[in-house]
C-alpha positions in Angstrom: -212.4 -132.6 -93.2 -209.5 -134.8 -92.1 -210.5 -138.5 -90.1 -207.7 -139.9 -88.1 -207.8 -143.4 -86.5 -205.5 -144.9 -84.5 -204.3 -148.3 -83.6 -201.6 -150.4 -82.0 -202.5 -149.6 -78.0 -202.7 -152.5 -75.7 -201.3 -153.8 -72.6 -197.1 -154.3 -72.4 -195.0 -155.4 -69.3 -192.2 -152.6 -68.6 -189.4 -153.1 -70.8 -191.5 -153.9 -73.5 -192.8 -152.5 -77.0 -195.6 -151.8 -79.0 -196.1 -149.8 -82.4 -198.8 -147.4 -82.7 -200.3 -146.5 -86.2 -202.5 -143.8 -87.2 -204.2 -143.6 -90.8 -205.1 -140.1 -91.8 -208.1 -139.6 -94.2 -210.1 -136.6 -96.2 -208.4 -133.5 -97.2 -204.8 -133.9 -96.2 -202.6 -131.0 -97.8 -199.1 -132.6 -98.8 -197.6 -129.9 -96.3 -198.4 -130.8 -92.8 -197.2 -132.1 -89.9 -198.3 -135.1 -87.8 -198.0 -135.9 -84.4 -198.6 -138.3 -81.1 -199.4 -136.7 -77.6 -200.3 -139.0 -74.5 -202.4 -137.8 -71.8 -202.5 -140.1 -68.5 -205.4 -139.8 -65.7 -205.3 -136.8 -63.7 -202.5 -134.9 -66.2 -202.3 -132.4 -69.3 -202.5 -134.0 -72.8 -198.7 -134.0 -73.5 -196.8 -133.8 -76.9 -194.3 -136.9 -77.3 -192.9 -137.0 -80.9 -193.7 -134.9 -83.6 -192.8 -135.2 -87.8 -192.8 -132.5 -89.9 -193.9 -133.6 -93.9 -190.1 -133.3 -94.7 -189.2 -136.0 -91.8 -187.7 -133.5 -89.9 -188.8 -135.2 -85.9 -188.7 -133.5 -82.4 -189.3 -135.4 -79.1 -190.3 -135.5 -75.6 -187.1 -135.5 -73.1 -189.0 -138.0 -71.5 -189.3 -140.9 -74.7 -185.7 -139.6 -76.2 -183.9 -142.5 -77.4 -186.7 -145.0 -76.5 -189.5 -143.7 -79.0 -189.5 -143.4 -83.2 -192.0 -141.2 -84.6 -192.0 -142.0 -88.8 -194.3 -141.7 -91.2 -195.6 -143.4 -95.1 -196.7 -139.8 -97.4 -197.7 -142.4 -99.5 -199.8 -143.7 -97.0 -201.1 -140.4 -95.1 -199.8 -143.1 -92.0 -197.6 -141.5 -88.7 -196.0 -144.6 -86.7 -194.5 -144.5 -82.9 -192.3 -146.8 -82.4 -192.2 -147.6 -78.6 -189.3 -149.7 -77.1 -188.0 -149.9 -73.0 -191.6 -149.0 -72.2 -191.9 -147.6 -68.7 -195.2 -147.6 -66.2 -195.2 -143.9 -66.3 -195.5 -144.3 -70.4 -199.2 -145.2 -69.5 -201.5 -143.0 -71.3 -203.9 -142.6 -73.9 -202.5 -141.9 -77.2 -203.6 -139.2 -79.6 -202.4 -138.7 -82.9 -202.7 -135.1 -84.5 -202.2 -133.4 -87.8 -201.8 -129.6 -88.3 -202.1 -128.6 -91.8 -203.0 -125.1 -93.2 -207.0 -125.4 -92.3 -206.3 -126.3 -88.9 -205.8 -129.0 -86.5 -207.5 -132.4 -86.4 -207.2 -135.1 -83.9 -208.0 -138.9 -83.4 -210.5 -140.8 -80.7 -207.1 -141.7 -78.8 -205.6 -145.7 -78.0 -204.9 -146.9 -74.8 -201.4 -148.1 -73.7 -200.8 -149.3 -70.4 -197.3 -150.6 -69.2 -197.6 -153.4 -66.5 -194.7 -153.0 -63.7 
């Protein structure tokens, strides 16, 4: 079993930033891949940066260029790194791994960008 909390959410203005953490926990295989998605009221859970164990990224058009996905092995720890926050970035937060027994996700942190 793999636990997952995450951290960091809050309340920004636009233009603003915030760091999101999320501290992975159990049986975590050294190959795996970690990610964040966001899902905002009334729309589908979307996938906004992912991180391969390699460090090999992917992102969202949408957060291209504004958004850093990283991540501590040492620490089983993903980060996103959120600058130039927009209103529509508001969302709850999930962070996900994907390893080799399946898929395991956190509770989710709220981030809300104030216009």
């Amino acid at each position: 079993q793999v636990q997952l909390v995450e951290s960091g959410g809050g309340l920004v203005q636009a233009g603003g930033s915030l760091r999101l953490s999320c501290a992975a926990s159990g049986s975590i295989f050294s190959s795996n891949g970690m990610s964040w998605y966001r899902q905002a009221p009334g729309k589908q859970r979307e996938l906004v940066a992912a991180i391969c164990s390699s460090g090999g990224t992917n992102y969202a058009d949408s957060v291209e260029g504004r958004f850093t996905i990283s991540r501590d092995n040492a620490k089983n720890t993903v980060y996103l790194e959120m600058n130039s926050l927009k209103p529509e970035d508001t969302a709850v937060y999930y962070c996900s791994l994907r390893q080799i027994d399946g898929d395991y996700w956190g509770q989710g942190t709220q981030v809300t960008v104030s216009s």
